[in-house]
TIDRENLUM-228899 format. One line per 2 residues: number of its first residue (from 0); their letters; for each residue x negated, y, z of N, C-alpha, C. Coordinates in pm, whole numbers. Each point is the difference from the previous one (the first is absolute). Last residue first. Layout:
BEGIN
NUM = a = X,Y,Z,X,Y,Z,X,Y,Z  ...
END
This chain:
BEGIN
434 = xx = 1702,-858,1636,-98,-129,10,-109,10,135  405,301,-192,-22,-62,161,-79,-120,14
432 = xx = 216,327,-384,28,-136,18,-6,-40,147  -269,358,-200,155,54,46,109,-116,27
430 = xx = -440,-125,-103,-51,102,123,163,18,41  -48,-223,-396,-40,-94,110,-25,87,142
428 = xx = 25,229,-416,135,-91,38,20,-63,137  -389,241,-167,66,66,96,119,-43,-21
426 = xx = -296,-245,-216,-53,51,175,85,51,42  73,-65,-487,32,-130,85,-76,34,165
424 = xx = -111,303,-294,173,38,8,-21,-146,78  -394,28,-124,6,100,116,156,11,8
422 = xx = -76,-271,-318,-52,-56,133,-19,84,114  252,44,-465,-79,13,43,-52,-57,165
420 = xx = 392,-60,-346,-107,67,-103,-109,57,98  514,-214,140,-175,-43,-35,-44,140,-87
418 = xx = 473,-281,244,-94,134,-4,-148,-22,-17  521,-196,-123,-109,-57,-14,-105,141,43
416 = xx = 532,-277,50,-71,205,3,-142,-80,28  519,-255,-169,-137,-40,87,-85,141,-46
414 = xx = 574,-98,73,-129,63,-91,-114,-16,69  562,-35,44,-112,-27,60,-108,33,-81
412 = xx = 433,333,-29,-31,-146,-8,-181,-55,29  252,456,76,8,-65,71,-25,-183,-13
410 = xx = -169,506,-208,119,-79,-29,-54,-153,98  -154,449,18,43,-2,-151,87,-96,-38
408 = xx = -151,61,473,65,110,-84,44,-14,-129  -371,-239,124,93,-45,65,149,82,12
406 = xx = -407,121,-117,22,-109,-129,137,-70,124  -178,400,203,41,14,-155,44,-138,-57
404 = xx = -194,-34,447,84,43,-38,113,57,-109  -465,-115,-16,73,-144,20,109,75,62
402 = xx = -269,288,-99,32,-55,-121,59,-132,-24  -136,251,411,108,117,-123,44,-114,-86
400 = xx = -390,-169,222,140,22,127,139,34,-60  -465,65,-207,75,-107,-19,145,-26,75
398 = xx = -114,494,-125,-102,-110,29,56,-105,8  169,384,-231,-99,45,97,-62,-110,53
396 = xx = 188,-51,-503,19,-50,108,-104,100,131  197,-93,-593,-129,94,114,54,-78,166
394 = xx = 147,-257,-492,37,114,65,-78,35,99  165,-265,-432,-112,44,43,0,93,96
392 = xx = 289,-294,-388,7,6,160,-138,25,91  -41,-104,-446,67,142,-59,44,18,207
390 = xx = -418,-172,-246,56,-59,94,72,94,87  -359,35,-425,175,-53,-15,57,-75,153
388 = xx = -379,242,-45,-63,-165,-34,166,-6,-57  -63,411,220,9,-63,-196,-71,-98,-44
386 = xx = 102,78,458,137,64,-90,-47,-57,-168  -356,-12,364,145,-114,37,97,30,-114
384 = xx = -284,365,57,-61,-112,-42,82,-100,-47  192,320,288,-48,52,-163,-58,-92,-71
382 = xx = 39,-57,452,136,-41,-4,-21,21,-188  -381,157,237,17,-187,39,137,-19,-103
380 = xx = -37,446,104,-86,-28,-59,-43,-192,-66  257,172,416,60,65,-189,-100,-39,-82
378 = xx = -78,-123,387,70,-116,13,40,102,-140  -482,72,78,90,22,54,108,-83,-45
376 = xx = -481,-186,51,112,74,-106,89,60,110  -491,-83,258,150,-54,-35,82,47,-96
374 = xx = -407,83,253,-36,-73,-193,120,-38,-11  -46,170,446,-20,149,-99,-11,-59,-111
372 = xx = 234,-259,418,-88,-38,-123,-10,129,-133  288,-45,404,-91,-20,73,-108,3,-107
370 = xx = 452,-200,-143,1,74,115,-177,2,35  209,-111,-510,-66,-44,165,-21,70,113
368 = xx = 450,125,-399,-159,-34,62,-18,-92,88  344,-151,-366,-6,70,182,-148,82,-20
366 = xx = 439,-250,-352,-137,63,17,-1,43,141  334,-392,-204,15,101,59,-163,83,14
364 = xx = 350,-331,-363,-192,56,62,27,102,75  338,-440,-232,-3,139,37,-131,11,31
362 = xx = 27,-382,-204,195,98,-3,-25,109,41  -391,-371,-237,29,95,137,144,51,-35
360 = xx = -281,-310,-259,98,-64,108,33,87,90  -263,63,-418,139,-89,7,99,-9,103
358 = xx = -439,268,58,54,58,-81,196,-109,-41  -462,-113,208,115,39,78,133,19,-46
356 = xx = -481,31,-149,31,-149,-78,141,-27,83  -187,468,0,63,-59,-150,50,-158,6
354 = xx = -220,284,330,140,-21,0,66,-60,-102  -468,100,125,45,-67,105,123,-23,5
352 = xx = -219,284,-319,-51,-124,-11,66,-100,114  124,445,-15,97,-93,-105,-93,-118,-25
350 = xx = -139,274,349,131,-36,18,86,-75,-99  -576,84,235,96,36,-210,121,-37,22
348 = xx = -351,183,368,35,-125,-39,103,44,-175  -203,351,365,-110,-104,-82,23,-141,-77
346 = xx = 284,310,295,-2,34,-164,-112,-69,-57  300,-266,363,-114,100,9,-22,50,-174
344 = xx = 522,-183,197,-164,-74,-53,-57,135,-25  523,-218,153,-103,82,20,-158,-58,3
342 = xx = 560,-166,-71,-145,31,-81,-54,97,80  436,-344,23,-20,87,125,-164,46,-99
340 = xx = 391,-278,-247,-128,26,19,-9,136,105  381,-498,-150,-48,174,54,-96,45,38
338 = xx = 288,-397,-227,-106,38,83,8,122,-48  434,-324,-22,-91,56,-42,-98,56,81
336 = xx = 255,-467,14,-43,104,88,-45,118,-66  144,-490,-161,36,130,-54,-21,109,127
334 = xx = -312,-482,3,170,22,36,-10,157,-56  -357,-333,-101,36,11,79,140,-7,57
332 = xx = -258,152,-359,65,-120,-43,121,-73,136  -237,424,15,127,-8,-103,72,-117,32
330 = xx = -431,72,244,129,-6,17,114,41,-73  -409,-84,-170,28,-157,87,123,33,64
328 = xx = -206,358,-237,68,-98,-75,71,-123,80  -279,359,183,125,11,2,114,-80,-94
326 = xx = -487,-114,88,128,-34,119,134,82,-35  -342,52,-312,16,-123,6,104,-39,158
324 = xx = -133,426,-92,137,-10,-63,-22,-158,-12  -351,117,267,147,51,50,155,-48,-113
322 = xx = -479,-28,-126,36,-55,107,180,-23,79  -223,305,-295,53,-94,-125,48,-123,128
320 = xx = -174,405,140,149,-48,-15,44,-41,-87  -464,-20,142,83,37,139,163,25,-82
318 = xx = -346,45,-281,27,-164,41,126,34,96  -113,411,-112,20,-65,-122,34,-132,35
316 = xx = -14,294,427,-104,-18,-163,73,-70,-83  131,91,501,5,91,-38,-85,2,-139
314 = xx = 208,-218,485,-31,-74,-153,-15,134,-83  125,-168,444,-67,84,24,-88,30,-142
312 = xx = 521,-161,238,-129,-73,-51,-98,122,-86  496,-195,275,-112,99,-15,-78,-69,-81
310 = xx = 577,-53,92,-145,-46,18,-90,99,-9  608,-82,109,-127,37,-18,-178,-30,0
308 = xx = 598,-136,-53,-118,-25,-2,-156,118,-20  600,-114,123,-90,39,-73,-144,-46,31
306 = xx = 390,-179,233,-63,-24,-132,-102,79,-105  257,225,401,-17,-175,-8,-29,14,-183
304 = xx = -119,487,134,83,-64,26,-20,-154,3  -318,384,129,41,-82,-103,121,-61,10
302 = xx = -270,203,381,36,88,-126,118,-45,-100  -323,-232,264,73,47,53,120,49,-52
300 = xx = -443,-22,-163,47,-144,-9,189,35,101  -378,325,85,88,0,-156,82,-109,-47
298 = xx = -191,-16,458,84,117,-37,82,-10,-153  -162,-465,136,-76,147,22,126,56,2
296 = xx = -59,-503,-190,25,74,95,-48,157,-14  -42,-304,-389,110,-42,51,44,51,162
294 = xx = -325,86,-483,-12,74,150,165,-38,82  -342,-285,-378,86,44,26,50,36,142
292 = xx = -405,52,-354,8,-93,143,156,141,3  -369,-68,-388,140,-45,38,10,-9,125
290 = xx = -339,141,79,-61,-30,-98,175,-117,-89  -125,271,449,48,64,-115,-55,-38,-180
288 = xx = -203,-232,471,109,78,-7,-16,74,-153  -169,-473,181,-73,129,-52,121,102,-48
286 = xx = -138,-522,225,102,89,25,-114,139,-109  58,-585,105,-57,87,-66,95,139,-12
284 = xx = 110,-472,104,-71,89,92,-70,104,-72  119,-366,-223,147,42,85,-63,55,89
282 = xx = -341,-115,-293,78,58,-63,149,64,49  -334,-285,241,-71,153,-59,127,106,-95
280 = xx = 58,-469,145,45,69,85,-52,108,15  -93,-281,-367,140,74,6,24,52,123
278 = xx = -430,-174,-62,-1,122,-87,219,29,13  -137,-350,243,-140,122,47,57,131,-85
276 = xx = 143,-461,-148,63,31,109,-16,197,75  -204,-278,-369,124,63,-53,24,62,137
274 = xx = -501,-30,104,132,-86,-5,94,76,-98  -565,106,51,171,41,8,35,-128,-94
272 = xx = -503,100,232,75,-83,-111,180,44,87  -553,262,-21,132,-10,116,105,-156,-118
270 = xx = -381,385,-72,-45,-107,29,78,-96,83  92,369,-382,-8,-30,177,-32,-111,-6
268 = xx = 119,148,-415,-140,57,10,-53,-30,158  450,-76,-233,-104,-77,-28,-124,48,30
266 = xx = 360,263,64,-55,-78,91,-48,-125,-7  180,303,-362,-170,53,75,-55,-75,120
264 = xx = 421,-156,-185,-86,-27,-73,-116,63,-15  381,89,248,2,-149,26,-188,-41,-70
262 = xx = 204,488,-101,-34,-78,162,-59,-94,9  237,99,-349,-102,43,2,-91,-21,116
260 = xx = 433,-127,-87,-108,-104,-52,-144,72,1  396,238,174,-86,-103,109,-69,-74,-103
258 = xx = 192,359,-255,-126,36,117,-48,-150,123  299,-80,-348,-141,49,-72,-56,36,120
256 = xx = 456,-64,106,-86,-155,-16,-156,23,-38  287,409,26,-90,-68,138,-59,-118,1
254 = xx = 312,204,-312,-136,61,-6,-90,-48,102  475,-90,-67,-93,-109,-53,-112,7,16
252 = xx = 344,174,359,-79,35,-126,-113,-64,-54  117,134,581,43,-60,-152,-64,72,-136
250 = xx = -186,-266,520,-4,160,-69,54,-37,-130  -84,-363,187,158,80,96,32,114,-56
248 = xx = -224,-404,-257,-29,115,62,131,90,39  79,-528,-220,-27,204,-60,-80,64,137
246 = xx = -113,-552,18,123,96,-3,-33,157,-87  -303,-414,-159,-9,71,125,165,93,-28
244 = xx = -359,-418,-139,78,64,-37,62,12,103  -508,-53,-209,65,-11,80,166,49,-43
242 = xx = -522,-155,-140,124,65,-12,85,-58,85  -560,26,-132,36,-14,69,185,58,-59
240 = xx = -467,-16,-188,44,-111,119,105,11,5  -56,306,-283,-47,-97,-61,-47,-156,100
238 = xx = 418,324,47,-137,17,-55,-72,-134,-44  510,191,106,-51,-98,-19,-143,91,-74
236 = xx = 553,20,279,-120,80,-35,-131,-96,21  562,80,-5,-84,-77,-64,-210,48,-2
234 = xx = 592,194,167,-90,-53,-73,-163,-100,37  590,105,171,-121,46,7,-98,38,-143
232 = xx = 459,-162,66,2,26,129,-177,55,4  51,-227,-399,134,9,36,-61,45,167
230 = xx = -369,122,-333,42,-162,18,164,92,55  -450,258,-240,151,-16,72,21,-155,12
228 = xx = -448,93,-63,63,-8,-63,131,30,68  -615,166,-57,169,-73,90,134,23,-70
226 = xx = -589,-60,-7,101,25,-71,136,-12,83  -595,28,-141,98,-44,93,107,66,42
224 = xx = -324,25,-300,-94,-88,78,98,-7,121  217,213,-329,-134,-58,-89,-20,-93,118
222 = xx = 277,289,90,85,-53,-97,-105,-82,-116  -189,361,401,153,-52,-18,22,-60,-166
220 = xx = -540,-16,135,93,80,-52,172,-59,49  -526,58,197,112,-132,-15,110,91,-35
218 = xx = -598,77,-27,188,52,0,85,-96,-28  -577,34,193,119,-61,-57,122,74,5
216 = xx = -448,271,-29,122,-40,73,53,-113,-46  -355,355,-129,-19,-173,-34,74,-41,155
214 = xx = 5,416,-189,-28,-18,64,-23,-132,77  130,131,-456,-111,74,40,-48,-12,138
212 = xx = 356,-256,-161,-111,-30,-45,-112,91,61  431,112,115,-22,-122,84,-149,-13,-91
210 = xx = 182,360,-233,-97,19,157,-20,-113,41  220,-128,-368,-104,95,-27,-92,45,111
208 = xx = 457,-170,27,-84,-91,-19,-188,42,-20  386,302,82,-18,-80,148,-99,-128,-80
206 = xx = 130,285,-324,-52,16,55,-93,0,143  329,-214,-248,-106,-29,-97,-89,119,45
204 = xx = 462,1,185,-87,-158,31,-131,5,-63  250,411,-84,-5,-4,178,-125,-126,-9
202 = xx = 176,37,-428,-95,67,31,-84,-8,107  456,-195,-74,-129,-103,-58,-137,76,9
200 = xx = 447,59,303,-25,67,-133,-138,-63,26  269,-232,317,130,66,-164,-127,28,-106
198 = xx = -169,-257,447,-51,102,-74,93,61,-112  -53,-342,451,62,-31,-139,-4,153,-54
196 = xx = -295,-52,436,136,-37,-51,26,34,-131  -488,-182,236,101,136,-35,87,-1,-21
194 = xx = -494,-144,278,218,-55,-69,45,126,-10  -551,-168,89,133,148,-8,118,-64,-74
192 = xx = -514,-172,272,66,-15,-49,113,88,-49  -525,84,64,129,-5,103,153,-42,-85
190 = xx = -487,52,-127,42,-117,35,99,-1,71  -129,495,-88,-99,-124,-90,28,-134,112
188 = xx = 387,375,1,-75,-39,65,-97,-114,-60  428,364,-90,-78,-60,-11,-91,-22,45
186 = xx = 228,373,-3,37,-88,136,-67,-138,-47  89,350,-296,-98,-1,39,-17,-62,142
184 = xx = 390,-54,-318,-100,-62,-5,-95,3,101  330,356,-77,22,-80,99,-80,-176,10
182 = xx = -100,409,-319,-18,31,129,34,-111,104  55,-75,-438,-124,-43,25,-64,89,147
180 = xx = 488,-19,-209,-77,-141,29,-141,-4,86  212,406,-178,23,-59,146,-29,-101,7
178 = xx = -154,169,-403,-36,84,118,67,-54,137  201,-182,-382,-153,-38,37,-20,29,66
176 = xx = 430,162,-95,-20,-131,80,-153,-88,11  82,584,-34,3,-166,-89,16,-93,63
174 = xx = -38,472,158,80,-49,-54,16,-138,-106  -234,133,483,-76,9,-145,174,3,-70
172 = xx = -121,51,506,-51,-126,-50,-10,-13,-143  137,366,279,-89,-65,51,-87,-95,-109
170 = xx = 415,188,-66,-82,152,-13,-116,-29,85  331,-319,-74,-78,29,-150,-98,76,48
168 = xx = 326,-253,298,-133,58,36,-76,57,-123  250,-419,-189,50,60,118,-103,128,59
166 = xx = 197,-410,-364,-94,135,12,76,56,107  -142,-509,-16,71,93,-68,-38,97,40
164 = xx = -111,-512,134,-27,81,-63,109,88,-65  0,-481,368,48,90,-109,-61,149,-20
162 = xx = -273,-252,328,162,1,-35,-44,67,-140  -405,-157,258,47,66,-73,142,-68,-32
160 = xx = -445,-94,367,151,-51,-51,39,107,-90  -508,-258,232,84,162,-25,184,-99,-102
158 = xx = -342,-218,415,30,-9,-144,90,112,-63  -298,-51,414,-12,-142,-22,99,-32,-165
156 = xx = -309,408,128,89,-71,7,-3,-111,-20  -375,324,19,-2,-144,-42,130,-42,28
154 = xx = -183,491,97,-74,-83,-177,75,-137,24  283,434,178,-47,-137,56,-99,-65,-142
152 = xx = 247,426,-3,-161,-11,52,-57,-98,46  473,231,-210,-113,-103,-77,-136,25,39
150 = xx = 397,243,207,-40,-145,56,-47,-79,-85  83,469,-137,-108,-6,177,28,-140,3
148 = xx = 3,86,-484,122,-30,85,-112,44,128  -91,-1,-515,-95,99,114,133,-30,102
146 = xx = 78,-328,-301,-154,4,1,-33,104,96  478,-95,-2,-134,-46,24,-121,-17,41
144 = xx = 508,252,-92,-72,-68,-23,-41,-75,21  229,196,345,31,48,-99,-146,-32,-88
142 = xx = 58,-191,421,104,122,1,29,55,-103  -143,-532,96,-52,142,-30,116,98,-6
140 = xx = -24,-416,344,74,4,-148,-77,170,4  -153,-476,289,-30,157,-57,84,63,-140
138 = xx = -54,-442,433,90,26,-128,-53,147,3  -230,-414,277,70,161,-10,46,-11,-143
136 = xx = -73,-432,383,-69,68,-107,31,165,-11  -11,-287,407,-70,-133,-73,2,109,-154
134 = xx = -3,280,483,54,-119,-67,-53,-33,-92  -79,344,477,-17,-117,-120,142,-6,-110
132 = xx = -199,471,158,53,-99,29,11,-147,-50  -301,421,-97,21,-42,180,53,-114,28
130 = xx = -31,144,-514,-143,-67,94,25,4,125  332,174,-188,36,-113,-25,-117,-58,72
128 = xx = 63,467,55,82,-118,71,16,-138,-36  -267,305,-236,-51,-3,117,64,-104,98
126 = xx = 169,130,-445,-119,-126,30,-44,-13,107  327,333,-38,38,-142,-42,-87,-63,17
124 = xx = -87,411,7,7,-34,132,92,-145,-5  -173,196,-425,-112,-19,134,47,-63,123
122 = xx = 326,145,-351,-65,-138,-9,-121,-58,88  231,423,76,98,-96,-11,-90,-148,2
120 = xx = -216,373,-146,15,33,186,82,-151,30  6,112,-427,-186,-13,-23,32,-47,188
118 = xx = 382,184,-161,-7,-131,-72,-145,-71,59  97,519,77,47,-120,81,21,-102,-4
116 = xx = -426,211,-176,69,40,-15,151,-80,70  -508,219,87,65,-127,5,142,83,-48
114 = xx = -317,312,85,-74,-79,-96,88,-121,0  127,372,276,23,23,-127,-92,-101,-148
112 = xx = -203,73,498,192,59,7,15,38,-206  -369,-409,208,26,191,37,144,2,-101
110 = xx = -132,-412,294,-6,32,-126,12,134,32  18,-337,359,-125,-24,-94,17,26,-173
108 = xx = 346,111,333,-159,11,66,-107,8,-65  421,-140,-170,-16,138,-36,-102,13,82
106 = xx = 76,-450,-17,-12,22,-108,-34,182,-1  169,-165,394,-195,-37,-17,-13,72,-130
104 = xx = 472,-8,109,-87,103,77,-168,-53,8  310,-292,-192,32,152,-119,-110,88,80
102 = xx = 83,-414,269,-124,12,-121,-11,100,-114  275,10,429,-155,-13,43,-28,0,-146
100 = xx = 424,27,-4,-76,108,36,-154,-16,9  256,-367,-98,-12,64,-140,-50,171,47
98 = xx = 92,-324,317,-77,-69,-50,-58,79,-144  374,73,322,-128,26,50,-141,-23,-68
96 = xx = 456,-105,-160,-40,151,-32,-151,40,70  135,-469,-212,-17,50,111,-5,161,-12
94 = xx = 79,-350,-402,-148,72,58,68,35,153  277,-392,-213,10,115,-65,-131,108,120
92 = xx = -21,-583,-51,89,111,34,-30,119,-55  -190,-406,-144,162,-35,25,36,118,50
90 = xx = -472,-13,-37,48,-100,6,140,-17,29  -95,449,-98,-75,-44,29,66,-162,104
88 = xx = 130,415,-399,33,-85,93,-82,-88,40  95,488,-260,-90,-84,76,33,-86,111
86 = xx = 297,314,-230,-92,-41,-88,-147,-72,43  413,194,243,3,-123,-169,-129,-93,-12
84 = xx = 47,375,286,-58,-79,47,-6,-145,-84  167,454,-75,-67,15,-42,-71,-173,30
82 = xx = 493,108,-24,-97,51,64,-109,-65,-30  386,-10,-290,11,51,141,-83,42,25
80 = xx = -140,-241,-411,151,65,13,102,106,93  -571,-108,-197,74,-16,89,161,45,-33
78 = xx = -350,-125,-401,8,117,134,90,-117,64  -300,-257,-46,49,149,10,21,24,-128
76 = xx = -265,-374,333,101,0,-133,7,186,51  -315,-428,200,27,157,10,65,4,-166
74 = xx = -79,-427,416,70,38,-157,-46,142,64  -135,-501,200,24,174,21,19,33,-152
72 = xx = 60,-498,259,-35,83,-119,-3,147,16  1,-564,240,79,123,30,-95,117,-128
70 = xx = 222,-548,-37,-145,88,18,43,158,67  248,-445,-75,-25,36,108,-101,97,30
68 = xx = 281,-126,-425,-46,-90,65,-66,-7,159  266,360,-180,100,-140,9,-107,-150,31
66 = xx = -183,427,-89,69,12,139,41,-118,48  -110,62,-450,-127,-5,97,17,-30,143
64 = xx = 331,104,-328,-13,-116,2,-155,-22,71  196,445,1,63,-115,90,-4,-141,-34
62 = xx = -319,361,-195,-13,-21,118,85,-84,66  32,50,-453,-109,-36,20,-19,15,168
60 = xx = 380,140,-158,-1,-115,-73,-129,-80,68  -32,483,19,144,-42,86,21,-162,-18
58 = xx = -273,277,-270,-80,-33,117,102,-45,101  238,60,-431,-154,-132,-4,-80,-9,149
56 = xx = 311,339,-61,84,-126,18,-105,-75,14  -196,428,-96,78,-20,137,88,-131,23
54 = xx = -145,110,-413,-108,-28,65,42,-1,151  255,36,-429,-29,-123,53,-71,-35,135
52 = xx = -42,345,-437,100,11,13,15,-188,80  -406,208,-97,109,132,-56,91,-29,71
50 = xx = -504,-149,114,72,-7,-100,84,121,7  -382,-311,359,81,90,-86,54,-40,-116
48 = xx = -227,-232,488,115,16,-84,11,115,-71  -348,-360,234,-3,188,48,119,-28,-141
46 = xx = -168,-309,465,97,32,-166,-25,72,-48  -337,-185,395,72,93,-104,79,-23,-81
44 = xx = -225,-209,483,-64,-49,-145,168,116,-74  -152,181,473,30,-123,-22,0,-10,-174
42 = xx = -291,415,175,127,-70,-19,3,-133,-5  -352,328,47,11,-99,58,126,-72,-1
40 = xx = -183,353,-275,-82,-115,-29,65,-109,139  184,449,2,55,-83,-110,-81,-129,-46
38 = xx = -202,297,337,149,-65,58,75,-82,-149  -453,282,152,58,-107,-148,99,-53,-12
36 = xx = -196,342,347,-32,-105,6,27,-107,-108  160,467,83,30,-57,76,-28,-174,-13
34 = xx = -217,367,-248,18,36,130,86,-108,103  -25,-84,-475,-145,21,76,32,-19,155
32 = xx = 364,160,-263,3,-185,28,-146,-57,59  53,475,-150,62,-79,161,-11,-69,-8
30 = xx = -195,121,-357,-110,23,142,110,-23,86  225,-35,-417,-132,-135,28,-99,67,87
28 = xx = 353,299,-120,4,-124,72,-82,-119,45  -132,411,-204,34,10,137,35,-117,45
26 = xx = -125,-50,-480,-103,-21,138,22,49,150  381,-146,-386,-89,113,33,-113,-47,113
24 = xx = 420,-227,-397,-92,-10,163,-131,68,12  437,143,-244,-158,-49,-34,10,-66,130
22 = xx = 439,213,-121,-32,-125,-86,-154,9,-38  265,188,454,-87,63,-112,-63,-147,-83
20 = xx = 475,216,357,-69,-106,-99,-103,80,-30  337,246,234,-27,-124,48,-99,-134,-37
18 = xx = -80,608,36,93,-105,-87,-36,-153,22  -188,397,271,102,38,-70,45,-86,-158
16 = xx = -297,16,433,-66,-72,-97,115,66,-163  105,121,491,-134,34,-62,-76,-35,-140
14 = xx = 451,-139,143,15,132,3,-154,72,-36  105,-502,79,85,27,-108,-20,211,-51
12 = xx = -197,-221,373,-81,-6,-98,115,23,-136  164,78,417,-77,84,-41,-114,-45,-97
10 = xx = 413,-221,86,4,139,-50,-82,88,2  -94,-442,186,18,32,-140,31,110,-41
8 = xx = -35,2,461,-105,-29,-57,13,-54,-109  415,59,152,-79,161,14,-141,-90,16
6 = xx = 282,-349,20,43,63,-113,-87,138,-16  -81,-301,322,-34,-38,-126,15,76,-103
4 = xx = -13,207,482,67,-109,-70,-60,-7,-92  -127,258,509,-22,-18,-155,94,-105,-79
2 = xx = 130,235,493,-56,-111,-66,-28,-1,-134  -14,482,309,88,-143,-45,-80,-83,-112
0 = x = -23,245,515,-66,-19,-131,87,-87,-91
END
């Protein structure tokens, strides 16, 4: 007989239910969570984290300074990069396969064939495993949105979190920066406290203010109710108790000081007191792949000649590479390396919104498909785009492997190769890499 896996009991809710997401929470679901006893009511005390652009660092931030003080935490994040088990970590460790059969396999027991969808399956058998196992809290990052998210079912977190805001998911979430505000709002909670990060567009904020009222939430705004500053070797981060000053975050890029202040400052909501000490060894410990993360071993890493340089990063919106060209600035200043773009991104995404703020600092763009991904551009198609942003060195590529061969071909001086425009492309780096 052969052994059931994790993976072929998603593929079959992925296959019956026939699409991964459904932006309601539906009464099928809410009779499993029935069915299997309320499991999300018994969680350790709640983060629940949304937004756009942050949210995977922030629950990353937020669990290793938790860690760092001695608490143990379950996280469900996603998507996943590798394997599926990412995405549910229960007190410090990654789910158990034995552990994720038994509870995917209740979840389809106690559902008929085609009413759950594999997000809906995902998050069920997340809670389930969290109510089995101990620890002191949980981290919940939404899969997309909010308000109808499968993990906005907890009524009483201990404090909802909103990152940075942008457009992302349109064909979900609305084309306005209102309309997404006020989806990723709906995580709001009547007396539950909500930190939000520093807000660019004034709409986004004046609508996060608006719901916080309607749902008679306190909101602790970034850069209002609490703030961070670059300092030399770090920054600065100061509320209304409380400041501290703290090394850079291991994870690079200025962008990260925002996401750990974000952190730092929902965990005003724990009933717990943090050291400078506590919170920097949160910060030199803190791991979250392909988020800049430079790929200094592997196959592909291999590849490369001395000195060159390769990275990832799973960045694919408007912010996401205003982000980026803020690091690619840092390395101008840096040292004369030119960069090089490895691109592949889903057609649901916008390529010149994600490239324009790039646009200065790129030398060359190599295009790829995503291997494996039917929403994937093709690498001609990709490469067409790319072209009449004006980014006259534009060239197709069969896959990454090809294309770090190519740029290396072209000419033998050192050069830092940046691959991003999608998170499913950053998986299968990390897959062909040897993570």
């Amino acid at each position: 007989m052969i052994k059931e896996t994790s993976a072929t009991i998603l593929e079959r809710f992925r296959r019956d239910h026939g699409r991964d997401i459904n932006l309601t929470i539906r009464q099928s679901y809410l009779d499993l969570l029935a069915a299997l006893d309320h499991p999300h009511n018994k969680l350790p005390p709640v983060f629940h984290v949304a937004g756009t652009n942050g949210k995977g660092s922030t629950c990353a931030f937020l669990r290793s300074i938790l860690e760092a003080a001695g608490y143990k935490v379950h996280v469900y994040t996603s998507p996943h990069l590798v394997r599926f088990h990412e995405r549910i970590r229960i007190a410090g460790k990654l789910i158990e396969e034995e552990e994720l059969v038994e509870t995917l396999s209740l979840c389809e027991k106690l559902s008929r064939p085609g009413e759950i969808s594999y997000f809906e399956a995902a998050t069920a058998a997340a809670f389930v495993a969290f109510a089995r196992n101990h620890a002191d809290f949980t981290i919940l990052e939404t899969g997309l949105g909010g308000r109808l998210d499968a993990t906005n079912v907890v009524a009483k977190p201990l404090a909802t979190v909103i990152t940075r805001l942008s457009f992302d998911h349109r064909e979900y979430l609305g084309n306005t920066i209102a309309q997404i505000a006020r989806e990723k709002a709906g995580i709001m909670r009547p007396a539950v406290p909500c930190f939000t990060a520093p807000q660019p567009d004034q709409e986004a904020l004046s609508v996060l203010q608006q719901e916080a009222e309607k749902h008679m939430a306190p909101l602790f705004i970034g850069n209002k109710d609490w703030r961070i500053n670059s300092i030399d070797h770090g920054f600065r981060f100061v509320d209304r108790d409380r400041t501290y000053e703290l090394p850079a975050p291991i994870l690079p890029g200025e962008h990260q000081f925002l996401n750990a202040g974000l952190a730092i400052a929902a965990l005003q909501a724990a009933p717990i007191k943090l050291t400078s000490s506590v919170i920097t060894e949160g910060l030199q410990k803190v791991d979250w792949p392909a988020r800049l993360q430079q790929l200094r071993q592997g196959v592909l890493a291999k590849t490369l000649p001395n000195l060159w340089e390769l990275w990832l990063d799973g960045g694919h919106n408007d912010s996401a590479g205003e982000v980026l060209a803020a690091q690619a600035r840092a390395w101008a200043v840096q040292d004369a390396k030119p960069l090089s773009l490895i691109l592949g991104m889903l057609t649901t995404k916008k390529p010149d919104e994600f490239l324009r703020p790039l646009l200065p600092y790129l030398d060359t763009v190599q295009t790829v498909a995503i291997p494996d991904e039917t929403l994937s551009f093709s690498a001609e198609v990709l490469a067409t785009q790319t072209t009449k942003l004006g980014i006259k060195d534009t060239r197709s590529s069969i896959g990454v492997a090809a294309a770090l061969s190519e740029l290396y071909k072209q000419s033998n001086q050192p050069r830092r190769i940046l691959i991003a425009g999608s998170l499913y492309l950053a998986g299968h780096v990390l897959r062909l890499n040897g993570a």
